[in-house]
C-alpha positions in Angstrom: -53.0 22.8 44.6 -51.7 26.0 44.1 -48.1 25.0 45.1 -48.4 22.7 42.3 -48.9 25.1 39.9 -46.8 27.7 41.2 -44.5 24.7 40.5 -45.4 24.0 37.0 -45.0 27.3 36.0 -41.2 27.3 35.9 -41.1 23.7 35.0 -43.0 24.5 31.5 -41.5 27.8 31.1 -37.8 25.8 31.0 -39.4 23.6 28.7 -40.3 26.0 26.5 -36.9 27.6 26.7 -35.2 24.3 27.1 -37.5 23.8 23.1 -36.7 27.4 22.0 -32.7 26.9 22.2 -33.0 23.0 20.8 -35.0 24.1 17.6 -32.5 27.3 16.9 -29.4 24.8 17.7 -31.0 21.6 15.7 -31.3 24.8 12.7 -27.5 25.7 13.0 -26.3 22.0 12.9 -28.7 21.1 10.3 -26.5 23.6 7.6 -25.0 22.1 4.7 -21.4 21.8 4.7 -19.8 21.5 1.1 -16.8 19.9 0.3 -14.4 21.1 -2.0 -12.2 19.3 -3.9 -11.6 20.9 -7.5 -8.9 23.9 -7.7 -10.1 26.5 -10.0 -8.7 29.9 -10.8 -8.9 32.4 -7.9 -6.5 35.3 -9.2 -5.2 35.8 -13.2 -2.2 38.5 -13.7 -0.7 39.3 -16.9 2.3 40.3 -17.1 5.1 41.1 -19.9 4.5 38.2 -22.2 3.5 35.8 -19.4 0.0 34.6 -17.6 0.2 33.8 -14.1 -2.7 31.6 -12.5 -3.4 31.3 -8.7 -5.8 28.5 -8.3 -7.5 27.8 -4.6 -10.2 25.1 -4.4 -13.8 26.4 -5.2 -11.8 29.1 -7.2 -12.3 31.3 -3.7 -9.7 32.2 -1.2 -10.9 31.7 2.6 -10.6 33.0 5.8 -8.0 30.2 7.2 -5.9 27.7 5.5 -5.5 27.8 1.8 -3.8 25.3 -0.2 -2.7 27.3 -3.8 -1.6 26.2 -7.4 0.4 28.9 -9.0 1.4 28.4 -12.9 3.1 30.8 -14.7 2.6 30.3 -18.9 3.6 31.8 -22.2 1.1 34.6 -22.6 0.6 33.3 -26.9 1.5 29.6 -26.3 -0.5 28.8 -23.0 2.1 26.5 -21.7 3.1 26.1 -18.3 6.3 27.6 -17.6 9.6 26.1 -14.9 10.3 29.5 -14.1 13.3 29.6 -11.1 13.1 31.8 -8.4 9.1 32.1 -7.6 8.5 34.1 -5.0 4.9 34.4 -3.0 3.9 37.0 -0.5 -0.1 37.7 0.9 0.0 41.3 2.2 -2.6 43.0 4.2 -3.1 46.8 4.7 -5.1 47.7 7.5 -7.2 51.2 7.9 -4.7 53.2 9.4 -1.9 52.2 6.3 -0.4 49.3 9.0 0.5 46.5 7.1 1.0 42.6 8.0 1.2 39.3 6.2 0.0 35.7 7.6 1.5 32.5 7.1 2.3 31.6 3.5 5.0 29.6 1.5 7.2 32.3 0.0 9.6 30.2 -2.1 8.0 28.1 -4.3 9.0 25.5 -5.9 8.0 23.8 -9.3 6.2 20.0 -9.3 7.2 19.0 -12.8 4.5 16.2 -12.7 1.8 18.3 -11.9 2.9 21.3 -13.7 2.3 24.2 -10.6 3.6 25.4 -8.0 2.7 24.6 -5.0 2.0 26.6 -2.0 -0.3 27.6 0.7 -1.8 30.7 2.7 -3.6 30.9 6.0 -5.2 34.7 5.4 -6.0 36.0 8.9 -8.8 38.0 8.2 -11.8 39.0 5.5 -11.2 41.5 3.1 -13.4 44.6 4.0 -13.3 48.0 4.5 -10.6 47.6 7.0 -8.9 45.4 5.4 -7.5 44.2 2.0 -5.1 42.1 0.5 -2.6 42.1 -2.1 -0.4 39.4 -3.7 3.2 40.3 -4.8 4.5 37.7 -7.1 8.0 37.2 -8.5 9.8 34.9 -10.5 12.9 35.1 -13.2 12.7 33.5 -16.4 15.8 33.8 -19.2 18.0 35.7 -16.5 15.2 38.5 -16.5 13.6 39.4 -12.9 9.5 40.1 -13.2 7.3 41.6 -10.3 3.7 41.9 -9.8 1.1 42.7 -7.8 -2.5 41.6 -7.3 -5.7 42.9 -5.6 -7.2 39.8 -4.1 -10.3 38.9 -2.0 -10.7 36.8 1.1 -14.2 35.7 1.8 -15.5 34.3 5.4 -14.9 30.7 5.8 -18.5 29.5 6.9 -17.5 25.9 7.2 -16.9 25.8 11.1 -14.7 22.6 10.7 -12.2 24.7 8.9 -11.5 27.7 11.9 -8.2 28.9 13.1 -6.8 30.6 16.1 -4.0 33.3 16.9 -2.1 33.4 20.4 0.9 34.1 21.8 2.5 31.1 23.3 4.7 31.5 26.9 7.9 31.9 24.9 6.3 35.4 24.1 5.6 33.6 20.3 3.0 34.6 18.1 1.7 31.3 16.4 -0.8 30.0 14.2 -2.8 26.7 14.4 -5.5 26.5 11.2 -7.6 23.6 10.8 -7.2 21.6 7.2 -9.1 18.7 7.7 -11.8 17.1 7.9 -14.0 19.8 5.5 -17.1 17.7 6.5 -16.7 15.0 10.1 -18.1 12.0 10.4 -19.9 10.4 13.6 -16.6 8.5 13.9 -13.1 8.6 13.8 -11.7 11.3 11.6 -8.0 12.0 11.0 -7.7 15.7 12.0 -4.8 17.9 10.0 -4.1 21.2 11.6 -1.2 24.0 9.9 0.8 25.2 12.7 2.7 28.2 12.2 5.1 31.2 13.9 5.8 34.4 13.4 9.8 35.4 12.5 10.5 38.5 14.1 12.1 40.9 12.2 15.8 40.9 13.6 16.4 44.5 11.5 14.4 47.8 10.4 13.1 47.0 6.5 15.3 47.4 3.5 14.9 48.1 0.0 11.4 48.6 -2.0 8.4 47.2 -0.4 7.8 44.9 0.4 11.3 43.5 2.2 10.2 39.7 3.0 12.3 39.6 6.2 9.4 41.9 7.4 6.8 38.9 6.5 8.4 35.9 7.2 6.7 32.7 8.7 7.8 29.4 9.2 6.1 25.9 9.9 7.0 25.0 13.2 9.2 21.6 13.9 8.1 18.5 16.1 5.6 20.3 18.5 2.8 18.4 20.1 -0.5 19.6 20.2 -2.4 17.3 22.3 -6.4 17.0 21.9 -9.3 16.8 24.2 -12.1 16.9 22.4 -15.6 18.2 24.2 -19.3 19.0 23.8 -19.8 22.2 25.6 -23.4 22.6 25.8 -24.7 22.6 29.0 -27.1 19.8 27.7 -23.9 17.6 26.5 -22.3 17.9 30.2 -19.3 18.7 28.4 -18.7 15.2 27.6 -15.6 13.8 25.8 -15.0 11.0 23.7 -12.4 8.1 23.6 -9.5 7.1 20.7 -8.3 10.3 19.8 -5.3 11.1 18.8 -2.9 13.8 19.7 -1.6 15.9 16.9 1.8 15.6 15.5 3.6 16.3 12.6 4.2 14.3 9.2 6.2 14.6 6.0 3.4 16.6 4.6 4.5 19.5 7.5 1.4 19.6 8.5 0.3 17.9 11.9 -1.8 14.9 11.8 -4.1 12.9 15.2 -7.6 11.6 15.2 -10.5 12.8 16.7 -13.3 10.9 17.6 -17.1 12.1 17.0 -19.5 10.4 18.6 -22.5 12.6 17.5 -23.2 15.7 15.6 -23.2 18.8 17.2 -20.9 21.5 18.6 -17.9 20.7 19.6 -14.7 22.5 20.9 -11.5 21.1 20.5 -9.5 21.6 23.6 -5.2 21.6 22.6 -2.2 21.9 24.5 0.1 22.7 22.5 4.2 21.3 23.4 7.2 22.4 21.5 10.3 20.0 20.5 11.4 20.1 24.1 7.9 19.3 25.6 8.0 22.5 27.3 4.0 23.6 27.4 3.9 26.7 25.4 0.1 26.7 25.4 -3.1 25.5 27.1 -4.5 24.3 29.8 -6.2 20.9 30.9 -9.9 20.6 31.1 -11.5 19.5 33.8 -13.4 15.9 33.6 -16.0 16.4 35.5 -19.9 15.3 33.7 -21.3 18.8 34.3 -25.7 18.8 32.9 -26.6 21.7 32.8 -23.6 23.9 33.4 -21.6 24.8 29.9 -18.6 23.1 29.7 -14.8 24.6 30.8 -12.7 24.9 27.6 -8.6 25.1 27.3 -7.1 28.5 27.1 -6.3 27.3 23.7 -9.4 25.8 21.8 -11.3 26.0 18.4 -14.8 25.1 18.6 -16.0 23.6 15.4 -19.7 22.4 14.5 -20.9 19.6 12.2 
């Protein structure tokens, strides 16, 4: 009899802890994600005797990828402006003075149906106390050169679904990979969008008044492969997979487009292995298939875990 009990002990406490970690995890999964889908202003600079607009959706720029709508206007007539020559460069000064940027279009070019410009920046980091971020905006109009700057904020992108990762790839590369869609997953198939992006190394010292945009320059990178093996890492999931997904590859857009496949709500990490035009394997690593209860599941040296 005792033996029994001794038994039960253990049994109930890893209930109990088995019911501890459930309700805290059902809790976490059970947050509402928003959607966004309305640009609103996120930044407003006037200068000379023009208006410039920087729209982002939810008016707010994020941690991550950031789709952006400049529009430069008459400051008395309100009307949007074909002005040649727009530049657009995120800058971000660190505690100690160092300064970096992040992946961004820097030319931008004018959509006369839709009156902006458009553009995009995937801002590496929050602002804080140890960091903060500027804008420096250009453009010529009537043969005439303008320049400002603008004091921005980046907020924390609580929408798991949207996370990026940094990493330097075998070719001694530092890249970008940032998440675009799906803002809110489905227990199905969902086309998954991903930015990926590298870092130009400066081939000289800088050169004229800050900031020189050889110093900051990114570019979207060409016909890579990021293959996708999609997991649930909880020990109670056995790290399970999933079938019909899609690798990730990349479209007219520039951005790289695959499927993957949700079969229930959760966490789940999304394993990549990332190939460049050659098929070399620049990063990751395959994950084993093994059904593991119990034991947390073995993720790729290149993941993002997301959560819906």
């Amino acid at each position: 009899m005792k033996k029994a009990i001794f038994f039960l002990i253990p049994v109930c406490l890893s209930v109990m802890s088995c019911t501890k970690e459930k309700t805290d995890y059902e809790a976490e999964i059970n947050m509402v994600v928003t959607e966004h889908y309305e640009f609103k202003e996120a930044a407003a600079i006037n200068i000379d005797d023009y208006h410039i607009s920087i729209e982002a959706l939810n008016g707010t720029f994020y941690k991550g990828y950031n789709e952006i709508r400049l529009k430069i206007s008459g400051a008395n007539t309100n009307e949007n402006i074909n002005a040649p020559a727009v530049t657009f460069l995120p800058v971000m000064t660190n505690a100690d003075g160092s300064r970096a940027s992040c992946p961004h279009r820097y030319n931008l070019v004018y959509n006369a149906d839709d009156k902006y410009f458009p553009g995009y920046a995937v801002f590496t980091g929050e602002s804080g106390t140890n960091e903060t971020w500027e804008l420096y905006i250009s453009f010529t109009i009537n043969n005439q050169s303008h320049s400002v700057k603008q004091a921005i904020t980046v907020q924390e992108q609580t929408n798991k679904n949207l996370n990026m990762t940094t990493f330097t790839g075998k070719d001694s590369e530092q890249y970008f990979i940032a998440l675009v869609a799906p803002q809110k997953p489905k227990v199905a198939e969902n086309e998954l969008v991903a930015g990926i992006y590298k870092f130009n190394e400066p081939t000289s010292p800088p050169s004229g008044s800050f900031p020189d945009p050889s110093q900051f320059s990114y570019s979207e990178v060409s016909d890579y492969t990021l293959q996708l093996d999609p997991r649930m890492p909880e020990p109670s999931m056995g790290n399970h997979s999933s079938i019909n997904n899609k690798d990730l590859t990349q479209q007219d857009d520039g951005l790289y487009h695959g499927v993957v496949n949700y079969t229930m709500t959760g966490n789940w990490t999304l394993n990549f292995i990332m190939l460049n035009q050659n098929g070399k394997i620049l990063k990751g690593t395959e994950v084993p298939t093994d059904f593991t209860p119990g034991v947390e599941g073995v993720k790729s040296e290149l993941y993002i875990d997301i959560l819906f």
